[in-house]
BAKE-668577 format. One record per residue: residue in one letter; x, y, z of N, C-alpha, C, O in turn. Coordinates in steps of 0.2 Angstrom, whole numbers, padded with zeros to 4 digits, always signed. Example, Ala and Ser with C-alpha at 12.3 -4.5 7.8 and 13.67 -1.06 7.14 Angstrom:
<pts>
a+0066-0028+0039+0062-0022+0039+0066-0016+0039+0071-0017+0042 s+0064-0011+0035+0068-0005+0036+0064+0000+0039+0067+0006+0040 
</pts>
This chain:
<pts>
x+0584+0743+0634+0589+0738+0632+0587+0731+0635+0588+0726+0633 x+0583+0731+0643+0583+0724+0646+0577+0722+0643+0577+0716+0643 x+0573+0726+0642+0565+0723+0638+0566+0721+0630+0562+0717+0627 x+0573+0724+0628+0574+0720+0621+0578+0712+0622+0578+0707+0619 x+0580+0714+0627+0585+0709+0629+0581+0702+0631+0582+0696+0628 x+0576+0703+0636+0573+0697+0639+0568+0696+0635+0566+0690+0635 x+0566+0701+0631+0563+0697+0623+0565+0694+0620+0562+0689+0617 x+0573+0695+0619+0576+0689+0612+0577+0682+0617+0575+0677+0614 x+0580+0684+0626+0580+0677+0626+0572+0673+0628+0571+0667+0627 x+0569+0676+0629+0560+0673+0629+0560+0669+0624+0561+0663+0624 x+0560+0674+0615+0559+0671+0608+0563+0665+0608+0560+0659+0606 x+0572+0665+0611+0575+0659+0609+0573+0651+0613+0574+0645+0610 x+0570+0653+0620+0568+0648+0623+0562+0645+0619+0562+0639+0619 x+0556+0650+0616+0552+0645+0612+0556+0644+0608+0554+0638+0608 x+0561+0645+0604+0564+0641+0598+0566+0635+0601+0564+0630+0599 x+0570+0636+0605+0572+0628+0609+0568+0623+0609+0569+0617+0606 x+0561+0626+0614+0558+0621+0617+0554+0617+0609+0554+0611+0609 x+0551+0621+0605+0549+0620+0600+0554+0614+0595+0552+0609+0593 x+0559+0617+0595+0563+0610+0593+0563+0604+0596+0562+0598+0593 x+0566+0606+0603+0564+0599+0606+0558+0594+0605+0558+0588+0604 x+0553+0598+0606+0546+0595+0604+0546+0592+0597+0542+0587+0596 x+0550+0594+0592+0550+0591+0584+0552+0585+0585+0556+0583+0589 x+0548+0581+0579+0551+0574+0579+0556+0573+0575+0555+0574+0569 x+0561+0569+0577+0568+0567+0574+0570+0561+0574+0568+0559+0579 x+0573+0557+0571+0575+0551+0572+0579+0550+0579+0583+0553+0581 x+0575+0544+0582+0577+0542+0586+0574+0547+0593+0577+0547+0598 x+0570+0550+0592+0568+0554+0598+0560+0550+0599+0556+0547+0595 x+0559+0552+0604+0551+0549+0604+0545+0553+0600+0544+0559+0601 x+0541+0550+0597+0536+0554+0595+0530+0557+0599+0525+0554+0602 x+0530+0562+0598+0525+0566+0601+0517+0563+0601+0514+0562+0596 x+0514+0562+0608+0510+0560+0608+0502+0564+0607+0501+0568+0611 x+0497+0563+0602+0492+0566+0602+0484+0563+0601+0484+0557+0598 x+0479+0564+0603+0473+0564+0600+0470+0566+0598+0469+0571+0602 x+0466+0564+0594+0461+0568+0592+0455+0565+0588+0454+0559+0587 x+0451+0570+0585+0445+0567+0583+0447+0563+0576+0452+0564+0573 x+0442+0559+0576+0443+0554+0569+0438+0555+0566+0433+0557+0569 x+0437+0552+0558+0435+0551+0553+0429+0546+0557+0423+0547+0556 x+0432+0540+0560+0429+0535+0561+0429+0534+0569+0430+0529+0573 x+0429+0540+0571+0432+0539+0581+0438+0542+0581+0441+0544+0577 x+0439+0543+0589+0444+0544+0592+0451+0542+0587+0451+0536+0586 x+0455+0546+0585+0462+0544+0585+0468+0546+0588+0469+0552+0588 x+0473+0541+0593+0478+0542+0597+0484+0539+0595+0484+0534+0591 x+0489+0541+0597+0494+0539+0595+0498+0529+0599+0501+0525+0597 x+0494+0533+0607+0496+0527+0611+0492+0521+0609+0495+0515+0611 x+0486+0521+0606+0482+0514+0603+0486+0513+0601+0488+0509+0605 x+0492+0514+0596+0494+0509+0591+0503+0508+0591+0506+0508+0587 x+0504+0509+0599+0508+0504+0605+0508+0498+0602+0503+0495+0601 x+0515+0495+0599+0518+0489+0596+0518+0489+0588+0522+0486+0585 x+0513+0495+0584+0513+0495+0578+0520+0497+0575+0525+0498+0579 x+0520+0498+0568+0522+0503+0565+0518+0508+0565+0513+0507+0568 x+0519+0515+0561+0514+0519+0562+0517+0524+0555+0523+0526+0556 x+0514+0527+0549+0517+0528+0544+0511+0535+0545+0506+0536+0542 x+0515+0539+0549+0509+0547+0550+0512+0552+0545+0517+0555+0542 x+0505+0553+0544+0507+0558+0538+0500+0564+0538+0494+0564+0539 x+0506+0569+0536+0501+0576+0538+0498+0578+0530+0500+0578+0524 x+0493+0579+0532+0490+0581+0524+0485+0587+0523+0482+0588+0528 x+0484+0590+0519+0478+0597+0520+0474+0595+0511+0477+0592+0507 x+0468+0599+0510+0465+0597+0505+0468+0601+0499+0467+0598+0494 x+0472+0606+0499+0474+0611+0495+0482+0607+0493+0486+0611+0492 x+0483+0603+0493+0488+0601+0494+0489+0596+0487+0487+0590+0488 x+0491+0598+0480+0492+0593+0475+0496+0587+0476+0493+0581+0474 x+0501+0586+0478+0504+0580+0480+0500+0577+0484+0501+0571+0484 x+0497+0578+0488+0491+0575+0493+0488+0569+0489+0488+0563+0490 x+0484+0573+0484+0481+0570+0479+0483+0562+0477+0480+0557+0477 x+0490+0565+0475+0493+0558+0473+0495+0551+0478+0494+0545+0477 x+0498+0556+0483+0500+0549+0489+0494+0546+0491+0493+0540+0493 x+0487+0552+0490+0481+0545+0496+0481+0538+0494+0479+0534+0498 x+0482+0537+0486+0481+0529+0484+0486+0526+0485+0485+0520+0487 x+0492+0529+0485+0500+0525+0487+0500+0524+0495+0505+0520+0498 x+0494+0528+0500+0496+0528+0504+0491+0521+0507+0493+0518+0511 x+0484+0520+0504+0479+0513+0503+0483+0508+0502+0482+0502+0504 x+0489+0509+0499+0491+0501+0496+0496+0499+0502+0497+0494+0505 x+0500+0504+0503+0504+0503+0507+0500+0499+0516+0502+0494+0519 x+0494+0503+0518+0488+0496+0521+0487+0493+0521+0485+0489+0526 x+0486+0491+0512+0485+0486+0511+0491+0480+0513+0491+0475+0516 x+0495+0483+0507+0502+0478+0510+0506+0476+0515+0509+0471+0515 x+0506+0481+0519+0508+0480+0526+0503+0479+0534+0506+0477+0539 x+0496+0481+0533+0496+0482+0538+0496+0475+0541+0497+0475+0547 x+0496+0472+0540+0495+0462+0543+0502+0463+0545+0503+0461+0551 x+0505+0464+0543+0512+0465+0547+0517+0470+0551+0523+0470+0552 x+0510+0474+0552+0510+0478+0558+0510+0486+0557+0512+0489+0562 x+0509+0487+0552+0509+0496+0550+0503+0498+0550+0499+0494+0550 x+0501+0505+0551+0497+0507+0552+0498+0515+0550+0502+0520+0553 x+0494+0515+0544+0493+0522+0542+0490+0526+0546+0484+0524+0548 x+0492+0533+0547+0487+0537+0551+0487+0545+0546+0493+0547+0545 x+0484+0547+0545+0483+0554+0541+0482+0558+0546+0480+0556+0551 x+0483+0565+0544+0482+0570+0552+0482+0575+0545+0487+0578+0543 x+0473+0577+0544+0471+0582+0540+0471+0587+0543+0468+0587+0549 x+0475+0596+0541+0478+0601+0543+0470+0608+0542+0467+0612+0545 x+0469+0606+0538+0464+0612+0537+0458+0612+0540+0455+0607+0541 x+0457+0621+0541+0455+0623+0547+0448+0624+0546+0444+0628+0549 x+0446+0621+0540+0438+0618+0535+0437+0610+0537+0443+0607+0537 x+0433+0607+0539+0433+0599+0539+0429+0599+0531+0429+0593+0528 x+0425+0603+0529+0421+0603+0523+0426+0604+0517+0425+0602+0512 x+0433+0606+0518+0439+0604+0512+0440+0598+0513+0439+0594+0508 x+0442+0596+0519+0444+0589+0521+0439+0584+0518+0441+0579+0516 x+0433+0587+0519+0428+0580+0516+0427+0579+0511+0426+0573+0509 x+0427+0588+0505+0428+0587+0500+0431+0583+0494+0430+0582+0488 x+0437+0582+0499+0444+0579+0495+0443+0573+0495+0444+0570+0490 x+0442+0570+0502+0441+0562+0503+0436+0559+0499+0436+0553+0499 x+0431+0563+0497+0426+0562+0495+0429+0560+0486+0426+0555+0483 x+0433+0564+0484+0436+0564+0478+0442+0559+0477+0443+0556+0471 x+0446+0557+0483+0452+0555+0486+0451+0548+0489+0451+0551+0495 x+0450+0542+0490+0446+0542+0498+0452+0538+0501+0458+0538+0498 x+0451+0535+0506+0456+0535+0511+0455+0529+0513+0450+0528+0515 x+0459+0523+0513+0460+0517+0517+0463+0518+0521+0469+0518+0519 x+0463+0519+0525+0468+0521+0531+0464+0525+0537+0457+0525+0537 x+0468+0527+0541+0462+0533+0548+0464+0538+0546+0470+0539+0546 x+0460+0541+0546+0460+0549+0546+0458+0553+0553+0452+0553+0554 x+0462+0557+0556+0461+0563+0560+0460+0568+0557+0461+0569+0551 x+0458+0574+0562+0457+0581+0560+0462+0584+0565+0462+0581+0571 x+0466+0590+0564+0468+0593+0568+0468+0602+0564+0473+0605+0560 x+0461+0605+0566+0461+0611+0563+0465+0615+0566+0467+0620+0563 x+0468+0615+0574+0470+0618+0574+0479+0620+0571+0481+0625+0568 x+0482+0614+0572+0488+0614+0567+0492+0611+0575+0498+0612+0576 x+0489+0610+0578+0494+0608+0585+0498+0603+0585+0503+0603+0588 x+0495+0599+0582+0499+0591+0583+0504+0594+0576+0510+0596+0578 x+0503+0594+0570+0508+0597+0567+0515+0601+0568+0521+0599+0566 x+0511+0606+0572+0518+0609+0576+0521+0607+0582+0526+0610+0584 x+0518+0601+0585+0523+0598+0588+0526+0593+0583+0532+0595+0583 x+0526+0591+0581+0531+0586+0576+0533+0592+0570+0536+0589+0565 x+0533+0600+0570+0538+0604+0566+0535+0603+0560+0538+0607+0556 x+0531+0600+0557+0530+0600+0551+0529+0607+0546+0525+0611+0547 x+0533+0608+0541+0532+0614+0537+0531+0613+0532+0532+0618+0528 x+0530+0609+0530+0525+0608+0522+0521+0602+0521+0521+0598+0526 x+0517+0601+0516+0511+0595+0513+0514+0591+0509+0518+0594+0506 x+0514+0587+0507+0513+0582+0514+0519+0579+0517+0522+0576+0513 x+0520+0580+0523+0525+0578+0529+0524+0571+0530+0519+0569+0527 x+0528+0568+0533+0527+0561+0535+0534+0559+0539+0539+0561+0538 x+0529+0553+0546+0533+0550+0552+0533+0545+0551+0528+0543+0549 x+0538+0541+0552+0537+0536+0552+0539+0532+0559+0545+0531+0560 x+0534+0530+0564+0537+0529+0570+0536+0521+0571+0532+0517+0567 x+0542+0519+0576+0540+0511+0578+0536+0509+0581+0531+0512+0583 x+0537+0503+0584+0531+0500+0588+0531+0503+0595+0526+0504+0598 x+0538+0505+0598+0539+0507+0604+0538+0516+0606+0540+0520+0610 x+0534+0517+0601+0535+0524+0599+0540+0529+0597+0538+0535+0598 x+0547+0528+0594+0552+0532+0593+0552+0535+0585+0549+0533+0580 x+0554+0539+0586+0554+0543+0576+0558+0537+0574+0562+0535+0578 x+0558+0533+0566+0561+0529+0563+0565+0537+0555+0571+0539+0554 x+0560+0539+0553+0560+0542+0547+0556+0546+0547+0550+0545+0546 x+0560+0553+0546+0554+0560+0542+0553+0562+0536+0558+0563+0532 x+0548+0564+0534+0549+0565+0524+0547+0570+0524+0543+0571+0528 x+0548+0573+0520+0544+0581+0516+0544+0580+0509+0549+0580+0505 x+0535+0581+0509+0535+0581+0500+0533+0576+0500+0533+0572+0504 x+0530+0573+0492+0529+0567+0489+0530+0567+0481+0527+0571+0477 x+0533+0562+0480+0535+0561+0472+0536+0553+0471+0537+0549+0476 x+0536+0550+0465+0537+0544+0463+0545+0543+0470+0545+0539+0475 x+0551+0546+0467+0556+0544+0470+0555+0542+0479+0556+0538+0483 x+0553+0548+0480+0549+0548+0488+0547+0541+0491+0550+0538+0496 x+0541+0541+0488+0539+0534+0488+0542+0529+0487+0541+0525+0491 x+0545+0528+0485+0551+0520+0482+0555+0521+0489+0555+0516+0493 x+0557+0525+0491+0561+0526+0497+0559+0526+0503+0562+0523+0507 x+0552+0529+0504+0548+0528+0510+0545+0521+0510+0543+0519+0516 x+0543+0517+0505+0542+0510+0504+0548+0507+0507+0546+0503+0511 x+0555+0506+0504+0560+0503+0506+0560+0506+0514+0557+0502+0518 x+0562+0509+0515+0560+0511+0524+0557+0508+0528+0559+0505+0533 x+0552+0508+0525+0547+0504+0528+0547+0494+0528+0545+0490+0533 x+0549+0492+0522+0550+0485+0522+0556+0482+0528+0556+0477+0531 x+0560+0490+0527+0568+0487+0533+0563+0486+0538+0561+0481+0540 x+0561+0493+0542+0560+0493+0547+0553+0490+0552+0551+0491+0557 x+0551+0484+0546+0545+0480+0546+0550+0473+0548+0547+0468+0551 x+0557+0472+0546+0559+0466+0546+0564+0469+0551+0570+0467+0550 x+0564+0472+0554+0570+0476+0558+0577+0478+0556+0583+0479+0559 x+0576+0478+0550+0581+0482+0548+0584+0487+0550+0580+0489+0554 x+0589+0491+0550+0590+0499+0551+0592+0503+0545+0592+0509+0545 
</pts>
């Protein structure tokens, strides 16, 4: 009975500690880095950005669609301070390269095969997305992507470029 017992409270404290690590509006965004595409990617470089992080995996149809909506949105905003960051999940870099190769990416791309940075920010489905400030706090989390999606993660992003809330 005390071995079942200090088991469940064990499991509940990783659920806690685990949630607190997830990123939510108005909490700080969890800090990571990792390998890039093009270099190093961290989260601390881009201190005073916007920062429009989004988790993506090659198997991932909707992936497909967002990487061009996700170029334009660099393109449009980044002079006014956004900065796209992808954080590719699969635990292949040759799907990841695959895809890019078919997809490509204006933007920086990470790899995180292990799925760590992921599960600090709670993510549970393709494609996830952060939207953190300049000072690094969560603005906005999204799951999923669809035309309606984007129109709203766009608007989001406009307020919180002009300091909207």
């Amino acid at each position: 009975m005390q071995i079942v017992r200090n088991g469940l409270i064990a499991a509940m404290l990783v659920l806690l500690q685990s949630a607190a690590m997830a990123a939510a509006p108005g909490t700080p965004a969890p800090a990571f880095a990792l390998e890039g595409r093009a270099g190093p990617v961290n989260l601390a470089a881009y201190q005073g950005k916007f920062v429009y992080l989004d988790f993506w995996a090659s198997w991932c149809a909707p992936c497909k669609r967002s990487f061009p909506w996700m170029g334009e949105l660099q393109k449009r905003y980044g002079e006014a301070g956004l900065q796209v960051v992808a954080v590719n999940v699969d635990t292949s870099r040759a799907d990841a390269e695959r895809f890019l190769a078919q997809t490509p990416a204006g933007f920086v791309v990470a790899w995180d095969p292990s799925g760590a940075t992921a599960k600090q920010y709670a993510i549970k489905g393709m494609p996830s997305s952060v939207l953190i400030d300049p000072k690094g706090q969560v603005v906005h989390v999204h799951s999923g992507y669809n035309d309606d999606s984007a129109r709203k993660i766009e608007q989001q992003i406009k307020a919180a470029l002009k300091g909207e809330k």
